[in-house]
Each structure stands twice: as C-alpha cells, then as structure tokens.
C-alpha positions as a LaTeX table, in Angstrom:
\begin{tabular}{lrrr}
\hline
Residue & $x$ (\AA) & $y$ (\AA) & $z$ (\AA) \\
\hline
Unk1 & $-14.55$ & 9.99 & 3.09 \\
Unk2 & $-15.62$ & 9.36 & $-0.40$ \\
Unk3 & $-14.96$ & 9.74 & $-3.89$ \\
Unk4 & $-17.85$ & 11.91 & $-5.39$ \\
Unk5 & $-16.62$ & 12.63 & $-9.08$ \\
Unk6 & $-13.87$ & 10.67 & $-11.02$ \\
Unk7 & $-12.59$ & 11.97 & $-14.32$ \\
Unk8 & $-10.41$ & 9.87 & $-16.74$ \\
Unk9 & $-9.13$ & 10.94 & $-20.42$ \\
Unk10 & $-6.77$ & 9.00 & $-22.16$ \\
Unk11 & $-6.24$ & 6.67 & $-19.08$ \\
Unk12 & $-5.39$ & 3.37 & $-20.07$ \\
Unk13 & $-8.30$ & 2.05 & $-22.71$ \\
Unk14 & $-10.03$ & 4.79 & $-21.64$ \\
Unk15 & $-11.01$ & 7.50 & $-24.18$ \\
Unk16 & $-12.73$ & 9.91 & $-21.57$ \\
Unk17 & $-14.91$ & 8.45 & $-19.28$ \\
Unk18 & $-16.80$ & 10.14 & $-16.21$ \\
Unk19 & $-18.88$ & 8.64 & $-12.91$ \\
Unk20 & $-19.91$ & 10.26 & $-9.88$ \\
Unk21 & $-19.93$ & 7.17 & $-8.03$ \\
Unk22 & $-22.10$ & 6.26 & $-4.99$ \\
Unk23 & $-20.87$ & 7.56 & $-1.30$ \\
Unk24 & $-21.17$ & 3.15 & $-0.15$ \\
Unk25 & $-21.05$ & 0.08 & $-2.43$ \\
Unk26 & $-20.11$ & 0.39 & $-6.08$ \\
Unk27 & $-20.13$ & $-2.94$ & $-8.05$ \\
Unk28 & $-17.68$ & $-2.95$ & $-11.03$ \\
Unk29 & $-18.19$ & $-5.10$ & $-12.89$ \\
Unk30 & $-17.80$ & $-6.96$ & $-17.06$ \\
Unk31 & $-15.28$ & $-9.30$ & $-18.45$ \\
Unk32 & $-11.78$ & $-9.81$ & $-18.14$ \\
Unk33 & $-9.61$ & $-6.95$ & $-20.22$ \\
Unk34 & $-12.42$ & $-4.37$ & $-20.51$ \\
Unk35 & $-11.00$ & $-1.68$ & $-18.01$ \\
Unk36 & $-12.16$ & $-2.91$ & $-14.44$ \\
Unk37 & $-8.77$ & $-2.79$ & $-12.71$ \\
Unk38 & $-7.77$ & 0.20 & $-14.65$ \\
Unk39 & $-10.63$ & 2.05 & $-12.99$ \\
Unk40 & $-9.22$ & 1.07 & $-9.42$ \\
Unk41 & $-6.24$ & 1.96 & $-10.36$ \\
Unk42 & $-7.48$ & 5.46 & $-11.36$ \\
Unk43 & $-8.13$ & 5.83 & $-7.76$ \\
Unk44 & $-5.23$ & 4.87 & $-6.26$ \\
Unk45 & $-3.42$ & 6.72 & $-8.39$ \\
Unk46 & $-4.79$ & 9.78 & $-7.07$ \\
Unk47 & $-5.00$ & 8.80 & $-3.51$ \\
Unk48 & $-0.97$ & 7.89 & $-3.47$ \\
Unk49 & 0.93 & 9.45 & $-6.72$ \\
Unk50 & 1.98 & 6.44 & $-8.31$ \\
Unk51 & 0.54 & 3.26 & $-9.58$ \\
Unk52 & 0.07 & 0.19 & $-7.28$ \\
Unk53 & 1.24 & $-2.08$ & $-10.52$ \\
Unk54 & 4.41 & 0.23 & $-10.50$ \\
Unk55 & 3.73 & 1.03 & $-13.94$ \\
Unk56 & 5.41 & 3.71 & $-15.54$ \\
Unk57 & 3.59 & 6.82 & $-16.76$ \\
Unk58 & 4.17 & 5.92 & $-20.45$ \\
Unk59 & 2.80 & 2.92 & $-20.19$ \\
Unk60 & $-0.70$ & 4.38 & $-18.60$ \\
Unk61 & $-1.39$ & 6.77 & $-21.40$ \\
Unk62 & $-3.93$ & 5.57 & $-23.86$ \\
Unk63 & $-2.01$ & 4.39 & $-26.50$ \\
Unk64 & $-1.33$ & 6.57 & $-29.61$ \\
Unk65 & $-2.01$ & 9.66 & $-27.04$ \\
Unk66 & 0.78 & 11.90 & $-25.15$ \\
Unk67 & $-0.40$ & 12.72 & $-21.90$ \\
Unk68 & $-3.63$ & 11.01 & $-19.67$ \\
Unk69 & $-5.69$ & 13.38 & $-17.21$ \\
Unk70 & $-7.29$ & 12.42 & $-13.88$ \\
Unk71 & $-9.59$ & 14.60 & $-12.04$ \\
Unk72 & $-11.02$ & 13.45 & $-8.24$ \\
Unk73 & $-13.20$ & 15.14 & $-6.38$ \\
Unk74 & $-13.93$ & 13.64 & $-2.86$ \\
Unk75 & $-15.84$ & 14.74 & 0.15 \\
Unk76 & $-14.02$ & 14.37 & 3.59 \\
Unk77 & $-15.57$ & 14.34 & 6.89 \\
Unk78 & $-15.23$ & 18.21 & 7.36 \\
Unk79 & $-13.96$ & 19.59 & 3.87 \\
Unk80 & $-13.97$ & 18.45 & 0.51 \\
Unk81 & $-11.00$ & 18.31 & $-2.14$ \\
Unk82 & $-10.68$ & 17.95 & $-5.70$ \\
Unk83 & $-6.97$ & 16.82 & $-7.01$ \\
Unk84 & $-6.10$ & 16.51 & $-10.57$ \\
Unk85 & $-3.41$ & 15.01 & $-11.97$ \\
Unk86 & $-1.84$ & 15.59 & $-15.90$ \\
Unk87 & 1.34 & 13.09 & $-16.89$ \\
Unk88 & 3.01 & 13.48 & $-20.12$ \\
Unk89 & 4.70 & 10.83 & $-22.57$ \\
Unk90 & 8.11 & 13.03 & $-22.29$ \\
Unk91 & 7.77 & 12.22 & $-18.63$ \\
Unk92 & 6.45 & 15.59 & $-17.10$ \\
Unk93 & 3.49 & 15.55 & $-14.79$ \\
Unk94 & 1.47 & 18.32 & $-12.45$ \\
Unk95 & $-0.59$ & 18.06 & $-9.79$ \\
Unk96 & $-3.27$ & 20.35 & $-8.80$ \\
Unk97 & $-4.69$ & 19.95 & $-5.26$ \\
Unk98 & $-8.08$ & 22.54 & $-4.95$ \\
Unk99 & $-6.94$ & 24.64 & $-8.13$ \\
Unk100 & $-3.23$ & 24.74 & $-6.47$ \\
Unk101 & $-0.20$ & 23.12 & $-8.30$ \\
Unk102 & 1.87 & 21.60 & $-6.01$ \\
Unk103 & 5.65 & 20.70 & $-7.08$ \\
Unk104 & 6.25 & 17.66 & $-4.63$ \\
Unk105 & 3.80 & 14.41 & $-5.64$ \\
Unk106 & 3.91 & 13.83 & $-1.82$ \\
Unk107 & 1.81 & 16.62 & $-1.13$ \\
Unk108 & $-0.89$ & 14.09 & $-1.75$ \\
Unk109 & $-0.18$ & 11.50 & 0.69 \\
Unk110 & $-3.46$ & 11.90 & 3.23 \\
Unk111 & $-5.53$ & 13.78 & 0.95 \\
Unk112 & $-7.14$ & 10.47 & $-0.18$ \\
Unk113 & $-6.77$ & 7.78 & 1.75 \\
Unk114 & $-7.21$ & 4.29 & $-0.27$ \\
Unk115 & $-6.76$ & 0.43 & 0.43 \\
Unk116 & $-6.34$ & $-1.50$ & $-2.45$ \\
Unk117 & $-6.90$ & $-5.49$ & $-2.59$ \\
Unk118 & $-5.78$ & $-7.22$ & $-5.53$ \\
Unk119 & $-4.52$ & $-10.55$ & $-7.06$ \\
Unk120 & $-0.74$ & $-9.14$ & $-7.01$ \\
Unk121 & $-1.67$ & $-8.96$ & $-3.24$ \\
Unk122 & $-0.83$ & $-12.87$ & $-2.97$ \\
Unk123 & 3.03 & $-11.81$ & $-3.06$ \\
Unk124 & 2.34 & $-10.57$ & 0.97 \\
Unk125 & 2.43 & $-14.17$ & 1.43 \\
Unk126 & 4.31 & $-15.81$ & $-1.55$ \\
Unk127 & 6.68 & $-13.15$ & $-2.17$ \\
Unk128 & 9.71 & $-11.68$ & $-0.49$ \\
Unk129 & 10.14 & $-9.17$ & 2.13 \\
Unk130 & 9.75 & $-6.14$ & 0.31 \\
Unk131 & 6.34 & $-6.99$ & $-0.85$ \\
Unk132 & 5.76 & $-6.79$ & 3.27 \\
Unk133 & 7.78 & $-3.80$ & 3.97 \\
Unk134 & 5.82 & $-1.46$ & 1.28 \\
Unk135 & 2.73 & $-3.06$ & 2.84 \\
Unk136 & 3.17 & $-1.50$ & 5.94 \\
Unk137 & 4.84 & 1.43 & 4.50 \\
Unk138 & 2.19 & 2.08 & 2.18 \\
Unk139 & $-0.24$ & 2.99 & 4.76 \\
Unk140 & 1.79 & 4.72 & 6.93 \\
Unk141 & 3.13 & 7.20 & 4.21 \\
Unk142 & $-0.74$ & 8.17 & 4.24 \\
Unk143 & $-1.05$ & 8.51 & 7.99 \\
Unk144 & 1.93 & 10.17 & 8.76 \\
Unk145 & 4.04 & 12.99 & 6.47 \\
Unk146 & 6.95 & 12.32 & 9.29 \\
Unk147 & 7.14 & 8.77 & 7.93 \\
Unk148 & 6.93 & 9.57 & 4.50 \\
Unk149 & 9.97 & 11.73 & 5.14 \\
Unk150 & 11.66 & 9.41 & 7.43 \\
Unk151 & 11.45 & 6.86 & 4.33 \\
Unk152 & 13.05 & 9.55 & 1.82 \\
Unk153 & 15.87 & 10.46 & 4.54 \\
Unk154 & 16.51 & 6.54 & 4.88 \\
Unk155 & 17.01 & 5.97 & 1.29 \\
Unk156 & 19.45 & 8.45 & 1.05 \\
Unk157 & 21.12 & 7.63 & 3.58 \\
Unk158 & 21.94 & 4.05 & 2.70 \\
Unk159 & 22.66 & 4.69 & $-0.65$ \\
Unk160 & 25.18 & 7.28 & 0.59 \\
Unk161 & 26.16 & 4.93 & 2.86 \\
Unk162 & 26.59 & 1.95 & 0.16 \\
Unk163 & 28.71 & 3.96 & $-2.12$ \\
Unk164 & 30.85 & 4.82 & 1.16 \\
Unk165 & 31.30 & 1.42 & 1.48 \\
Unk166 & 32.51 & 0.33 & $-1.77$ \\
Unk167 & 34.93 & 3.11 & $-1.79$ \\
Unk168 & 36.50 & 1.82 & 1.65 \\
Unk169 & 36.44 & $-1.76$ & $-0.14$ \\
Unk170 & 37.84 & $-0.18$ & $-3.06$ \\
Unk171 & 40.61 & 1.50 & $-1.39$ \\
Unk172 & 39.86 & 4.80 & $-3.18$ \\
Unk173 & 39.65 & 6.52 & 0.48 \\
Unk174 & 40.19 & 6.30 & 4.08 \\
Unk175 & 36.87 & 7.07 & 4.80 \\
Unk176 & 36.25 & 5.31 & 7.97 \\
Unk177 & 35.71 & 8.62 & 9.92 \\
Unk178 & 32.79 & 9.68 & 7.57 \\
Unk179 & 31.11 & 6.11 & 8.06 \\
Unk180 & 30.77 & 7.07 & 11.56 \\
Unk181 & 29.06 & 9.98 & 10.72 \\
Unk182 & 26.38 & 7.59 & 8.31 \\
Unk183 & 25.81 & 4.84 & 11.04 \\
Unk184 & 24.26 & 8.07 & 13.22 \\
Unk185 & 22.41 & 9.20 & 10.79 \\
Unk186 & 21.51 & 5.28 & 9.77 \\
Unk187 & 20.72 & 5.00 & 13.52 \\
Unk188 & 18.43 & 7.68 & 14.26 \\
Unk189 & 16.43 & 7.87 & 10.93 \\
Unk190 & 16.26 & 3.71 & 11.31 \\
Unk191 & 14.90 & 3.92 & 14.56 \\
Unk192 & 12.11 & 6.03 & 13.80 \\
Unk193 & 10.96 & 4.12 & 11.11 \\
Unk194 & 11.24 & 0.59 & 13.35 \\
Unk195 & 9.20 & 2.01 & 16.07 \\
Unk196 & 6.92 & 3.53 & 13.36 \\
Unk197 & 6.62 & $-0.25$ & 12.31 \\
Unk198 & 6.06 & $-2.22$ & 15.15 \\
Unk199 & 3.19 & 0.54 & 16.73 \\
Unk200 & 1.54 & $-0.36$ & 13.21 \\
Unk201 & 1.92 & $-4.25$ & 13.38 \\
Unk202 & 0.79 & $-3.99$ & 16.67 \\
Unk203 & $-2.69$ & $-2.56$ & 16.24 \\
Unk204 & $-2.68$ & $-4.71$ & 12.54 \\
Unk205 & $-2.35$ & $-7.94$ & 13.87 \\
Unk206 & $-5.55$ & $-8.65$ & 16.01 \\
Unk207 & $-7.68$ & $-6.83$ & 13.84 \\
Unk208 & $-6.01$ & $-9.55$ & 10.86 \\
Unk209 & $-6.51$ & $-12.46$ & 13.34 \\
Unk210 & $-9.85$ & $-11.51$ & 13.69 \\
Unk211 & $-11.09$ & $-11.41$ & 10.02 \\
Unk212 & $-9.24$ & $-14.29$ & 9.70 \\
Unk213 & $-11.23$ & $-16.67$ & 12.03 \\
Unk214 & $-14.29$ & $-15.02$ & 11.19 \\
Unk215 & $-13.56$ & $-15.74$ & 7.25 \\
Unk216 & $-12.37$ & $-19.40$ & 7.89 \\
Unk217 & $-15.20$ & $-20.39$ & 10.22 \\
Unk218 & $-12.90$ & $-19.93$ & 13.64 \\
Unk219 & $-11.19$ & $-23.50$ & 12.34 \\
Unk220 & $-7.52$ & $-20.99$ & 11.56 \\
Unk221 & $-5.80$ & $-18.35$ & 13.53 \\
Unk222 & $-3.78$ & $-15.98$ & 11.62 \\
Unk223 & $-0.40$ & $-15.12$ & 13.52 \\
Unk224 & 1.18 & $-11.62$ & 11.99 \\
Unk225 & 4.57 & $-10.51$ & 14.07 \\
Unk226 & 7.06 & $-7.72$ & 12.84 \\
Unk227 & 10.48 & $-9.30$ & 12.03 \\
Unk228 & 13.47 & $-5.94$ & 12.13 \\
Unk229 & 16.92 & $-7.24$ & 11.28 \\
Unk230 & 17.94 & $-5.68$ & 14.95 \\
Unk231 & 17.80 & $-8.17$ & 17.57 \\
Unk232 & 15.27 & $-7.56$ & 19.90 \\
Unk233 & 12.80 & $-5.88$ & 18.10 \\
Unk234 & 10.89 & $-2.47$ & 18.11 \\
Unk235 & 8.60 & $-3.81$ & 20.99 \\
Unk236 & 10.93 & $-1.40$ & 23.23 \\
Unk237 & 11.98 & 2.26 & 23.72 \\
Unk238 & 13.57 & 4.17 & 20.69 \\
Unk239 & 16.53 & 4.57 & 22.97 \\
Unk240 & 16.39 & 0.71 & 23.77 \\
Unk241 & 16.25 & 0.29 & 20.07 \\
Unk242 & 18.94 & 3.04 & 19.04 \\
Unk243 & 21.65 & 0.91 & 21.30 \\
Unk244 & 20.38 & $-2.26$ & 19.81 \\
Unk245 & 21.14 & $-0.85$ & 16.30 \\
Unk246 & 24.74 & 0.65 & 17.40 \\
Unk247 & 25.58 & $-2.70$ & 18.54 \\
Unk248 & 24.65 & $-5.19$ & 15.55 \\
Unk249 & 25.58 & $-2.27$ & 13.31 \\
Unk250 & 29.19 & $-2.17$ & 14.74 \\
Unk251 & 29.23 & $-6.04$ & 14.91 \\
Unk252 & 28.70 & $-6.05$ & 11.44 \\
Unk253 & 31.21 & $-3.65$ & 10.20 \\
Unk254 & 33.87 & $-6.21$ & 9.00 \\
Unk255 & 31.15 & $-8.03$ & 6.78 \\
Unk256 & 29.81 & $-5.00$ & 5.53 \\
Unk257 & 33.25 & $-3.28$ & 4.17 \\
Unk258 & 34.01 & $-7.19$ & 2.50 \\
Unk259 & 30.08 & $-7.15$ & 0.98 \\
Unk260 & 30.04 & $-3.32$ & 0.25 \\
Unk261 & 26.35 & $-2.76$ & 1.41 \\
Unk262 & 24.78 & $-1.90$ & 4.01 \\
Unk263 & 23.58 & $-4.92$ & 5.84 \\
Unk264 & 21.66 & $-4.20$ & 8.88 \\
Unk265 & 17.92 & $-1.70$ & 8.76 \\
Unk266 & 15.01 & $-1.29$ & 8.30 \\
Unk267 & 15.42 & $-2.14$ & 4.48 \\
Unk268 & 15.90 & $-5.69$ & 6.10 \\
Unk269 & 13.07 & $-6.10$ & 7.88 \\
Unk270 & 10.03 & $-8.42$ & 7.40 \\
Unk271 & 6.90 & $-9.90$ & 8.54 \\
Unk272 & 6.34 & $-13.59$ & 10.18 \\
Unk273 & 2.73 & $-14.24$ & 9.01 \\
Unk274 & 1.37 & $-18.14$ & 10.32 \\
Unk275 & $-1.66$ & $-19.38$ & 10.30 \\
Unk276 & $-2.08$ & $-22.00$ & 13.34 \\
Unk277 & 1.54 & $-22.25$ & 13.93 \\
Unk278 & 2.73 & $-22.80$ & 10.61 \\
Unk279 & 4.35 & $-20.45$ & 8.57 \\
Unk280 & 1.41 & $-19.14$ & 5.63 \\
Unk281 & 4.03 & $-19.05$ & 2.95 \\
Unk282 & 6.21 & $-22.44$ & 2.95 \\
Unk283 & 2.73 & $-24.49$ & 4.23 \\
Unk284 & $-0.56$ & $-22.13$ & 3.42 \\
Unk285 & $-3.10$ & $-23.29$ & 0.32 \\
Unk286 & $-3.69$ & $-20.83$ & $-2.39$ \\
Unk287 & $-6.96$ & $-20.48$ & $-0.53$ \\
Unk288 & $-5.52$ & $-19.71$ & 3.08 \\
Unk289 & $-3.19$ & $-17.58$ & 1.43 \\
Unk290 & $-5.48$ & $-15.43$ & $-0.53$ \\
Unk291 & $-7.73$ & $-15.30$ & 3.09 \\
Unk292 & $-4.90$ & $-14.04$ & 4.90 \\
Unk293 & $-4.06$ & $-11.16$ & 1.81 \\
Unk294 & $-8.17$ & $-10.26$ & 2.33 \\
Unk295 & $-7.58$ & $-10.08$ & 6.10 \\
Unk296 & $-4.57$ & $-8.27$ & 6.28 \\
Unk297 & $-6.19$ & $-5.72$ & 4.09 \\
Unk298 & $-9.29$ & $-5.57$ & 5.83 \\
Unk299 & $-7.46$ & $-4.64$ & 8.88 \\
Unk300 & $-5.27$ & $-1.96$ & 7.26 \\
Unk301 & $-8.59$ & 0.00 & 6.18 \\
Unk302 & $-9.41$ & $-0.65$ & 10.42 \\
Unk303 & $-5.93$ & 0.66 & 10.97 \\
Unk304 & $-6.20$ & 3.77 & 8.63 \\
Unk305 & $-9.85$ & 4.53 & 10.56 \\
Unk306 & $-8.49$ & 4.39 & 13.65 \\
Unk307 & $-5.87$ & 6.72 & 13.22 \\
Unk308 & $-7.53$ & 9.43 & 10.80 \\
Unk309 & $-10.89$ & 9.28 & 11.97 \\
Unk310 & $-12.34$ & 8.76 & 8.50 \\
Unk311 & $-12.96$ & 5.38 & 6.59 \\
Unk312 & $-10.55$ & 5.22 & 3.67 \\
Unk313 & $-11.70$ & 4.42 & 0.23 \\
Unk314 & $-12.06$ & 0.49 & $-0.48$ \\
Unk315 & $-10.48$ & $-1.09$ & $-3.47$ \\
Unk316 & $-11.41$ & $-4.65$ & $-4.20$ \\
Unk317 & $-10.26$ & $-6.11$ & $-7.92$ \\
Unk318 & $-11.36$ & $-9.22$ & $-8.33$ \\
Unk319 & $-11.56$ & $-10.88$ & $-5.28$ \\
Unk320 & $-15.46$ & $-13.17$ & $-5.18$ \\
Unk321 & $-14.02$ & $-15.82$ & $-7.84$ \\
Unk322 & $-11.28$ & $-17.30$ & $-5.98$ \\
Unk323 & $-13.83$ & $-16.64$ & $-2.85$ \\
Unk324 & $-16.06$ & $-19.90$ & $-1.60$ \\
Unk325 & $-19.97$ & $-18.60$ & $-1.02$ \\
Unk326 & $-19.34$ & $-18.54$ & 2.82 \\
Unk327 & $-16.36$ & $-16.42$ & 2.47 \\
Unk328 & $-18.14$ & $-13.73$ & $-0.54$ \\
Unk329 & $-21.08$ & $-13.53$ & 2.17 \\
Unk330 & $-18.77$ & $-12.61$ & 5.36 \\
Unk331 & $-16.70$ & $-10.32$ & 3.16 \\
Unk332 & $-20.13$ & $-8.39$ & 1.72 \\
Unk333 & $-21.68$ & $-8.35$ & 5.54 \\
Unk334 & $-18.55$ & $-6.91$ & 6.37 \\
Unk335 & $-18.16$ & $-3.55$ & 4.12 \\
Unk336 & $-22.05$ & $-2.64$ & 4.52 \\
Unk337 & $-21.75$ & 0.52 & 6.28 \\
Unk338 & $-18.41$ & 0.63 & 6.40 \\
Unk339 & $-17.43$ & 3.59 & 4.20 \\
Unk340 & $-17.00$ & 3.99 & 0.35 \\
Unk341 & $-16.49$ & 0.30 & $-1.71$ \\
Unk342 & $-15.26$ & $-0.27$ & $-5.00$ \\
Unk343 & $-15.54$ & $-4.05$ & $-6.01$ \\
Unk344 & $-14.99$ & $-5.45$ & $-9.21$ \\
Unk345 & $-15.16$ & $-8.62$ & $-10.96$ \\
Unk346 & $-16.69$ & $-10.40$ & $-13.67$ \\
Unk347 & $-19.72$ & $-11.74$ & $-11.27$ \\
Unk348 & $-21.11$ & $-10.62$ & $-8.06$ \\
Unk349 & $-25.26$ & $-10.71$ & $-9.19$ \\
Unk350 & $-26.03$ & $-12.14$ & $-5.79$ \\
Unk351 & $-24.73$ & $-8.99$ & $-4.03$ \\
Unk352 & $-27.46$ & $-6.40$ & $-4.98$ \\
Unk353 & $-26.43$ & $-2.93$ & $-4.07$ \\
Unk354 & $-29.97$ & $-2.26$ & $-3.22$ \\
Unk355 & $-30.51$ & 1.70 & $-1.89$ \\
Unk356 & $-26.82$ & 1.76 & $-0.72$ \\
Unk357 & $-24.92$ & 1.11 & $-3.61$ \\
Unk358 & $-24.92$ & 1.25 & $-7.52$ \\
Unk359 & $-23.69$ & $-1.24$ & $-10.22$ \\
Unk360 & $-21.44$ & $-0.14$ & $-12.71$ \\
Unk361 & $-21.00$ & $-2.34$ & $-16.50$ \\
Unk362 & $-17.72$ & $-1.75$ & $-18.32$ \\
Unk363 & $-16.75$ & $-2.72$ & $-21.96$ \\
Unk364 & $-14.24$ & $-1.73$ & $-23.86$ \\
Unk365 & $-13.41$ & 1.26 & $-21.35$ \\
Unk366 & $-17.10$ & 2.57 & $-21.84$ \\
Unk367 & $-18.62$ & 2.91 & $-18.13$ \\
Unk368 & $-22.34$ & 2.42 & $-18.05$ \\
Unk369 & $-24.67$ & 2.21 & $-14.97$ \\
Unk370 & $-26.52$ & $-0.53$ & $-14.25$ \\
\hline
\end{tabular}
C-alpha cells in the first residue's frame, strides 16, 4: 500500500500544496515550524478521521480561511482508492471515499492504514494509561470494524452505566434492577474488547523485544505485558474471562454506588512495559524511553502486515536527532523495502534516498523536491 497523490488546501500553513510522493522512502525534510509535521499529519488524517494531536477542526484550517480540503489517492495491493475529505469552520465536514460520500467518518478505518511515530509518542512510556490503551486501540480500529464498534458500544455503555450510578447514589431511583441489565451488557461488550487486546499484545510484544535489542546493541530487553483491571487476564477463554468480570464486577458494587463510576473495564486497563526487569517509566533514560516508543511502533506496522497482508504507510516526525548514529543506521536498514516511508526532520543528509526514495524541502508550507 502506498500513498500515490496527496492534496492539501488551506491545511494548516498550507495555501495549496500537491506531491505525488514516491511508492518507498520519502525524506521530509527543513527547519523547525515550516510545515513538516503538518504534512504527516495530512496523512493520518486521512488514514483514521481525526488528528493524532487531537486537534480540533478549527484549529487545522489555515488561518483567516473557513474550511481546509484533503484529497488522497493510494494504491492498495489489489485496488486503488482515492478519499477526500472537506471540514468547515462551523464544524461540518464530508467525506468522499471513490466519488462516494459516506455519512459515518468510520467508514474510513482500513481504507488507509498508517503508523505514526512522533515526539508526543514518549507519553507510551511517561504518560498514563490511556496514552497505552489508544495505542493498542488505534491499530486495531484499522484492522478490525468489529472492534471499532465494540469501542463505540463500550462507551455508551459506561456512560449509561455512570449516570445509573449516580442516580442510585443520588437516591433519585431504585434502579438496581436496570444495573443488572448494564453489568451484561458491560460484560459481554468488555470481554470482546479484552480478548481483542491481549491477541494484539501478544503478537506486539516479541516483535517490540526484538527491535529493541537489535536498536540497543542486544545490551536491553524490552518486556511489554497487557495489564486488564480483571484479575487474571485475557490470556484465557472469553467465557473464562466473562466469569472473571462478573465476579470483580459484583465485588465491586458497594464501592462503585459510594464513587458513582464505573470502576472495573477495559477503560482501566494498561500496559507493563520494562526494559531488563525494571519498569521503562519510573527507571528508563529519555534515551531508552524514546527506543522503546521507536520499537513499539516498529512492531505495530509488523502487527498491521501481518494481519492485512499489506504494509501500512510509515510516519516518522522527527525521530534521527534524539537518535545516536548506531541507532539512525539500524532504523534506516530497517524500513528499506519495507513499504511506503515518510520521515521528517531537520537533518537526515547521510540517508540518501538513492533510486528508492525522493527528498522533499519544505518552507513556509511550500513543498519542493529535492
């Protein structure tokens, strides 16, 4: 898979801008505020709906504009695509996929599958659990539809749940009857998305232990284990898990009604992530820390191969400077051949694209070659 055609107007500091970039490497490169994320970002955008910056639509039109446009056009293994994308200052978007609007954003999930490194990626090991939970859930939304909607289902359900909860607390209802009904639901739409989870951490973790040693010169091995709030863990049968989940769900019900949230799910869950014993984000450097970001990345693009059968676009942003020469040379030996690449960064000039890739120079959000 690769990204054949990229269109941006009014993107950002981008005035309207075009590439047709090249089906391997693509070096972005120029200095620091001149539009080199915002082109990644670009991509991602159309690969998974939203900004990975969670930035608001508003704030991604060009300023003194009203709306930005995005057109991709990308050539899968057996078909290609082209998706467009048009979101308005007032706050109203569409989305064409092949000339077809499509209502629902999610209809893009899997059209375009992208991996996206970059600095904010340090908060998988600095930051809290969420920043782990959307990592895996990021790439399993674009795998899997059934996740995707297994996600939305969840959400609802707890925040049903939550407001069920406060009303018991409250005293404004009985309601103990219809919390029954919600820890089912909780259960069975939980379950799915804990075994979803742990199948993914599974096949994640060697490939992550492997970049790792490779990357720190076999001297570190990165430990990644999956961390649900049930006790137990997903390494077991759904039913297995489902009785788990009754049981610390029900042992929990007194705590819950005097707390008035839901306290037990997969909106708990984390990641352990250790590098030779010791946990990566109490004891790791900034350097192990960023290595183990790099690696855990590099094995989701693995993952996403494995399971789709196509190598998913590559986003790097900005990741040679805080990389020692050893470490830019294994991560450059390791992308050749493997699938579309877009790195950026203000250096890079001993990493010649040569007759598989093409350098891009951005200023000011103009985008020349070369």
């Amino acid at each position: 898979m690769y990204l054949s055609h990229l269109l941006l107007h009014n993107f950002r500091n981008y005035i309207r801008e075009t590439i047709n970039p090249h089906p391997q490497l693509n070096l972005i490169q120029g200095e620091n505020a001149q539009g080199k994320s915002n082109l990644l970002e670009a991509i991602f955008l159309l690969g998974m709906g939203k900004s990975p910056f969670n930035a608001r639509s508003r704030e991604i039109i060009r300023w003194g504009q009203e709306w930005f446009c995005l057109k991709g056009r990308v050539q899968r293994r057996d078909h290609s695509l082209e998706v467009e994308m048009t979101y308005k200052r007032d706050g109203s978007r569409e989305v064409t996929i092949n000339g077809q609007r499509e209502e629902n954003i999610s209809q893009l999930l899997g059209r375009i599958n992208v991996v996206l490194f970059s600095p904010e990626d340090l908060q998988l090991l600095k930051g809290g659990p969420s920043f782990r939970r959307r990592f895996l859930d990021l790439q399993l939304c674009q795998m899997s539809p059934r996740y995707f909607y297994y996600l939305q289902q969840y959400r609802r359900i707890i925040q049903q749940r939550n407001m069920l909860l406060k009303d018991i607390g409250s005293g404004h209802t009985p309601g103990r009857d219809d919390l029954s009904v919600w820890d089912g639901q909780l259960i069975q739409v939980g379950t799915g998305i804990i075994s979803r989870r742990q199948e993914a951490v599974n096949k994640l973790a060697p490939l992550a232990a492997a970049f790792h040693r490779k990357m720190s010169g076999d001297k570190e091995e990165l430990t990644v284990k999956y961390r649900p709030s049930i006790a137990g863990g997903g390494e077991r049968s759904r039913e297995e898990i489902a009785a788990d989940f009754q049981r610390v769900l029900t042992a929990a019900r007194r705590e819950e009604l005097k707390r008035q949230y839901t306290m037990v799910g997969p909106h708990r869950d984390d990641l352990a992530i250790s590098i030779n014993g010791k946990d990566v984000r109490t004891y790791g450097s900034q350097g192990q820390q960023r290595t183990a970001a790099l690696s855990l990345k590099m094995a989701e693009s693995h993952h996403m191969e494995g399971e789709m059968g196509e190598q998913p676009i590559l986003l790097l942003d900005d990741i040679m400077s805080e990389l020692d020469a050893r470490r830019r040379q294994f991560v450059f030996a390791a992308i050749q051949g493997k699938g579309q690449v877009f790195i950026s960064g203000t250096e890079g000039d001993e990493f010649a694209p040569g007759g598989w890739g093409r350098r891009y120079s951005i200023s000011q959000g103009r985008i020349g070659v070369g």
